[in-house]
BARODO-503041 format. One line per 2 residues: their letters; for each residue z, y, x of C-alpha. Coordinates in nm, 4 decimals, m for minus. Example, Ala and Ser with C-alpha at 12.3 -4.5 7.8 and 13.67 -1.06 7.14 Angstrom:
% residues 2
AS) 0.7800 m0.4500 1.2300 | 0.7140 m0.1060 1.3670
This chain:
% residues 187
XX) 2.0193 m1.0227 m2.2791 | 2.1961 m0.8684 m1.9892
XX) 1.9659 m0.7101 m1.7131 | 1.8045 m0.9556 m1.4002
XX) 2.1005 m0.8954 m1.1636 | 1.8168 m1.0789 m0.8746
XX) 1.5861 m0.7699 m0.9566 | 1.6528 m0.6139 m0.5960
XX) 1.5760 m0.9674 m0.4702 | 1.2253 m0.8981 m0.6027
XX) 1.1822 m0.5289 m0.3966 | 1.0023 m0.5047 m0.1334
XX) 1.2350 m0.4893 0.1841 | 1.0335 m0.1312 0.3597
XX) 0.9389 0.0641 0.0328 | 1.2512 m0.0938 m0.1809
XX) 1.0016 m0.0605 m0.5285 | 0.8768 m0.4214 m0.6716
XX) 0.6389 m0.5902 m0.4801 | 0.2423 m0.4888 m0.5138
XX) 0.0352 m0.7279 m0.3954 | 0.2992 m0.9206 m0.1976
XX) 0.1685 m1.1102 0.1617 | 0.3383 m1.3128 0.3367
XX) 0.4036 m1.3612 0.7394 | 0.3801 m1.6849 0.8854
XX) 0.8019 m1.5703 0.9447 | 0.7711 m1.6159 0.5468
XX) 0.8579 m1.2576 0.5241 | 0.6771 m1.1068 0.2103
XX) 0.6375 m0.6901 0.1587 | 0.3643 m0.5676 m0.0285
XX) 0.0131 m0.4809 0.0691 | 0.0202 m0.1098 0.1351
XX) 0.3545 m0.1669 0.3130 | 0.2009 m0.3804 0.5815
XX) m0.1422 m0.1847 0.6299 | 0.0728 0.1465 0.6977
XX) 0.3100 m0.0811 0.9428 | m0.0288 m0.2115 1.0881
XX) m0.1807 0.1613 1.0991 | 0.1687 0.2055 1.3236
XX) 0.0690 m0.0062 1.5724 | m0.2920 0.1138 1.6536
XX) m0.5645 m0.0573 1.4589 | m0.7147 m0.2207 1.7937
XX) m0.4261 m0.4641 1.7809 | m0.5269 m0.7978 1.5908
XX) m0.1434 m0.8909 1.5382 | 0.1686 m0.7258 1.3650
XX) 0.5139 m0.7369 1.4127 | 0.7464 m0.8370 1.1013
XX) 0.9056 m0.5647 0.9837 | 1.2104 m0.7885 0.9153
XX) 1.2553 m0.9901 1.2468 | 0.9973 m0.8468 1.4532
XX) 0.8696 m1.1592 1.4859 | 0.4560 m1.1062 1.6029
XX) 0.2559 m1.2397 1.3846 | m0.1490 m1.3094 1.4650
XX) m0.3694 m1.1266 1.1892 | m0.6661 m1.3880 1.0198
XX) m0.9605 m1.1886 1.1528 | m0.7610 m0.9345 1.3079
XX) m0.7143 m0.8272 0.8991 | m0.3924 m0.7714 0.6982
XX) m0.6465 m0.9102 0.4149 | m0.6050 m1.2355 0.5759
XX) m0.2100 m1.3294 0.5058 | m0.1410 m1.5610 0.2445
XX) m0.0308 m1.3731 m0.1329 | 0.3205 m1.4600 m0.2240
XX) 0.2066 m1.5176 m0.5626 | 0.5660 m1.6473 m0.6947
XX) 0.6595 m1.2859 m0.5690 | 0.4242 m1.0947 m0.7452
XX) 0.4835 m1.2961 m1.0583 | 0.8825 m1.2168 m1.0431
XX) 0.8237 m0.8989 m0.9368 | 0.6017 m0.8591 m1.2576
XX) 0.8577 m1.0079 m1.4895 | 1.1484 m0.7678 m1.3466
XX) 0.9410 m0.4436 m1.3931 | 0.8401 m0.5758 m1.7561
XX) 1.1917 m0.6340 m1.8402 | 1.3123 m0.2997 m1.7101
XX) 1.0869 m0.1084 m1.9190 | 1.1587 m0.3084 m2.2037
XX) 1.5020 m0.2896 m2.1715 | 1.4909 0.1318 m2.0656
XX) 1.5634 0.4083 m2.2776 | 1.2152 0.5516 m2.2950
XX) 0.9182 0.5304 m2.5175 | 0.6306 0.2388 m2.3942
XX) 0.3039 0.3340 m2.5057 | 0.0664 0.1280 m2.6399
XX) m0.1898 m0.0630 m2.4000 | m0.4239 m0.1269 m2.6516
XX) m0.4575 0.2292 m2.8165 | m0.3993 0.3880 m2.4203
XX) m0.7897 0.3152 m2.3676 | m0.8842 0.5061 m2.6517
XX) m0.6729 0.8092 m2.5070 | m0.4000 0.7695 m2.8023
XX) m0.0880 0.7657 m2.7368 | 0.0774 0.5392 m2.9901
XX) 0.4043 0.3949 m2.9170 | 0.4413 0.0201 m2.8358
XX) 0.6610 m0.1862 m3.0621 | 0.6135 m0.5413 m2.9178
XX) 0.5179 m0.6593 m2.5695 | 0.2800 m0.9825 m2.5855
XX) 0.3783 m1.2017 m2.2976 | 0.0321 m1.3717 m2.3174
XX) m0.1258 m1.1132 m2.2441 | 0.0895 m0.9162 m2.0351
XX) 0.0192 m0.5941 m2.3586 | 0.2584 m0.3778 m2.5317
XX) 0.1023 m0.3118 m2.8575 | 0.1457 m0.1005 m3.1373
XX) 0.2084 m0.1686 m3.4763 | m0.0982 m0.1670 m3.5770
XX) m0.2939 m0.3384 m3.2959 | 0.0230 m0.6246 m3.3242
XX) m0.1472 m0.6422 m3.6380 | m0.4771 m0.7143 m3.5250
XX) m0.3517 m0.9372 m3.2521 | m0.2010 m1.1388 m3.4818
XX) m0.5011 m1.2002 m3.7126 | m0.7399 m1.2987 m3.4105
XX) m0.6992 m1.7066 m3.4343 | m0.6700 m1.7400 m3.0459
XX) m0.3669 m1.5072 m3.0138 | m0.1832 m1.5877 m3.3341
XX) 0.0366 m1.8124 m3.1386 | 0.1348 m1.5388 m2.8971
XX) 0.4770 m1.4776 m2.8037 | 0.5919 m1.1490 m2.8897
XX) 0.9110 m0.9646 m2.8095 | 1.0627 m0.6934 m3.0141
XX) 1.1027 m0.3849 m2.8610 | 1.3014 m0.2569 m3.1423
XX) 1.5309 m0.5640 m3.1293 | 1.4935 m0.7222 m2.8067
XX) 1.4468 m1.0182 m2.9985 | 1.3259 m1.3366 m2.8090
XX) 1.3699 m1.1461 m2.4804 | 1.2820 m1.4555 m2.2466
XX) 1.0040 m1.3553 m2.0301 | 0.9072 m1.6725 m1.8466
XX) 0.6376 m1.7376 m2.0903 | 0.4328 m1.4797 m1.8305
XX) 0.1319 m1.5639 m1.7918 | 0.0115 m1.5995 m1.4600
XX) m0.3104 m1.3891 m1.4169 | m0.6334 m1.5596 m1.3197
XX) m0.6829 m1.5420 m0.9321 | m0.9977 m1.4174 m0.8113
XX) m1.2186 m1.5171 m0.5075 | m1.1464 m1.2691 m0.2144
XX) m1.5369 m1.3064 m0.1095 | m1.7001 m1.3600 m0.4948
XX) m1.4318 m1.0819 m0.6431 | m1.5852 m1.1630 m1.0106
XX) m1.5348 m1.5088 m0.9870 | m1.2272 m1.6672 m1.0990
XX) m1.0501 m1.9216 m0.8142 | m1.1046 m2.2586 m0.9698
XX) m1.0776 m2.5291 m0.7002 | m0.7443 m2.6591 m0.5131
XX) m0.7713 m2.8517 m0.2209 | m0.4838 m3.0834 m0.1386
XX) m0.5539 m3.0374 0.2478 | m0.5210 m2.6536 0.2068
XX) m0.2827 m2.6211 m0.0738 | m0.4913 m2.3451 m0.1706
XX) m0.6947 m2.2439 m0.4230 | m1.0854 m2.1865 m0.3810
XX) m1.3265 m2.0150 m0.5788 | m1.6086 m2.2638 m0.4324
XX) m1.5698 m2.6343 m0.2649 | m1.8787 m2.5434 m0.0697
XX) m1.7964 m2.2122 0.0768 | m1.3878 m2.3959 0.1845
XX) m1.5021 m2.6630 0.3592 | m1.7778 m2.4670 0.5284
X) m1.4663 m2.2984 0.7522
């Protein structure tokens, strides 16, 4: 499979690296998270807007807060999916994810697009005996085999206020999602 020629597409338009925790302006303008604090930090921190670094369009903070703008979730999860297929596609050795928190440095033979892991050949092996991720999709590293990546998983969204809860309401109204009905309509 030939390369994601929309890859720049998915770069952040003031750092140019893929997006990290990509907001978006009401000018629906993303850049990532860090990007937009430091252009915030810019401007003086007693200032409760922020001017797009695209169109300079001024843009009033929630709460006076970069914290506040919507994610640009689609982003993050493209942006993901580009810097997964570069390294899979790149020259150099992956280690595995698994083995990594153990402080071994075992190479990775097959990236698990369930889980978002590259695993080893010998934790594949135990992935693929556990009943609930015997079904995974895995992609070759060796081969490339199978090299579709939209299988991604999205990871689960947390609650901004209740950070270990997962976000498990959507309201309609909103079109967002909430981690408690209670606490969204309380605003």
């Amino acid at each position: 499979m030939a390369e994601n020629t929309n890859s720049t597409s998915m770069t952040c338009e003031v750092c140019s690296e893929y997006y990290t925790d990509p907001l978006m302006l009401p000018c629906l303008h993303s850049f990532c998270k860090k990007c937009l604090i430091k252009a915030k930090e810019k401007q003086g921190s007693a200032d409760t807007s922020l001017k797009c670094p695209t169109c300079d369009t001024s843009v009033n903070l929630p709460d006076g807060k970069i914290e506040g703008l919507a994610q640009n979730l689609w982003f993050e999860h493209k942006s993901k999916e580009a810097s997964i297929e570069k390294k899979i596609l790149g020259k150099e050795a992956i280690s595995c994810d698994e083995c990594s928190v153990d402080d071994s440095s075992d190479a990775a033979v097959v990236y698990c697009c369930d889980c978002g892991q590259f695993l080893c050949d010998y934790c594949k092996k135990g992935h693929k005996r556990k009943p609930k991720k015997s079904s995974h999709k895995l992609i070759d590293l060796e081969t490339k085999e199978s090299l579709e990546l939209s299988p991604i998983k999205h990871e689960d969204g947390y609650c901004l206020w209740h950070t270990d809860q997962k976000l498990i309401y959507y309201c309609n109204d909103c079109e967002k999602l909430s981690q408690c009905s209670r606490l969204h309509w309380s605003r």
